[in-house]
N, C-alpha and C positions, 0 to 999 in steps of 0.2 A: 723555568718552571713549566710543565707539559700541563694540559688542562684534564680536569677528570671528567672524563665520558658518563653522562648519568640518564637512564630510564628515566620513561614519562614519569613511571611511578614514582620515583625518587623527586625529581620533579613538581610532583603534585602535593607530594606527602609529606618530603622532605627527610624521608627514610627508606632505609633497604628493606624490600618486599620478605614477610617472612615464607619461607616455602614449609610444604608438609611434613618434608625431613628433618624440620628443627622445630616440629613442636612434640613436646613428648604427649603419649598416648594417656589417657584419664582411665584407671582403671588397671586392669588387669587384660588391657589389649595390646596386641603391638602393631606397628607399624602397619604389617600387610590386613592386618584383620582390620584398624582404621583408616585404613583406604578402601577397603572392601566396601564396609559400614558406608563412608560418606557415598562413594561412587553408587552403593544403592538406593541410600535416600534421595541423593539428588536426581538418579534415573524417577524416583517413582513420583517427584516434583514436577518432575519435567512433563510426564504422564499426564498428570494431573493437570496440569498449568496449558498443556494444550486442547485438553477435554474440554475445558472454562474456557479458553478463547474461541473455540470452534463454537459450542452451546453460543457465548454471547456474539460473536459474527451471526451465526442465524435468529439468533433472536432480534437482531438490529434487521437485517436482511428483511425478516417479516415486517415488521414496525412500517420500514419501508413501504415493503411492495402493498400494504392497508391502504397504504394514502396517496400512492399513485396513481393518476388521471389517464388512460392509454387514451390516446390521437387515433382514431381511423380517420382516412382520408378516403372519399369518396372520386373518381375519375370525373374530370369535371371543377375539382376545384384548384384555385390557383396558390402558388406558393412561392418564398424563396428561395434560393442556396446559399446557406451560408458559407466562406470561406473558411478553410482550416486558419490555424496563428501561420502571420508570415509577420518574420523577425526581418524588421525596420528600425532606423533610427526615430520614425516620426511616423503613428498611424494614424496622426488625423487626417494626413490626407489618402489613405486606403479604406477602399471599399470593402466594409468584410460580410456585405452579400450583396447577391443579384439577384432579378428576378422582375415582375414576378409570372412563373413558368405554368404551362396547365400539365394537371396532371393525365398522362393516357391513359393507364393503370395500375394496379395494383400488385407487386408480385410477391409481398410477404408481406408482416406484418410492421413490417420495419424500413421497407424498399419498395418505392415508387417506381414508375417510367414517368419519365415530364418532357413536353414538349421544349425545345430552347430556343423556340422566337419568343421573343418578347409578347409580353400584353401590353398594350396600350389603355 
């Protein structure tokens, strides 16, 4: 007895997937004019559906940047470097910063220069 090869879908569902060619048309449409019909509402969903996600990504975006605190750092103050993730079996015993470094200056709002002796 050879085994029957079955879709996730069958799988999940426990049935064979109906496709568009085996449902008949409601109405007084056929075939090509109900694919027409779905393939433009689901265009004009999709339209839509990404209008609302873009609006709510910047609505969150804003909500955000209200309540964030910017760091300037003035030259003169010290600080530390944090390391990126290094993938270990065991990070307690890694250091995930050093420091702590002075700063020399300022080169953006985002980027220091630091000195790398150490402070004592």
């Amino acid at each position: 007895m050879g085994t029957k090869i079955r879709t996730l879908y069958e799988l999940i569902f426990d049935c064979r997937p109906r496709l568009l060619s085996t449902l008949s048309p409601t109405g007084n449409f056929s075939h090509r004019e109900f694919l027409t019909d779905l393939i433009a509402r689901l265009s004009y969903f999709k339209r839509h559906a990404k209008k609302n996600f873009r609006k709510a990504k910047e609505a969150s975006k804003e909500y955000y940047d209200k309540r964030i605190n910017t760091l300037i750092l003035d030259p003169g103050y010290y600080v530390y470097h944090i390391y990126e993730t290094i993938r270990t079996d065991s990070k307690k015993l890694i250091d995930q910063y050093d420091g702590s470094f002075k700063i020399i200056r300022r080169i953006s709002d985002v980027n220091y220069e630091i000195k790398r002796d150490r402070h004592n």
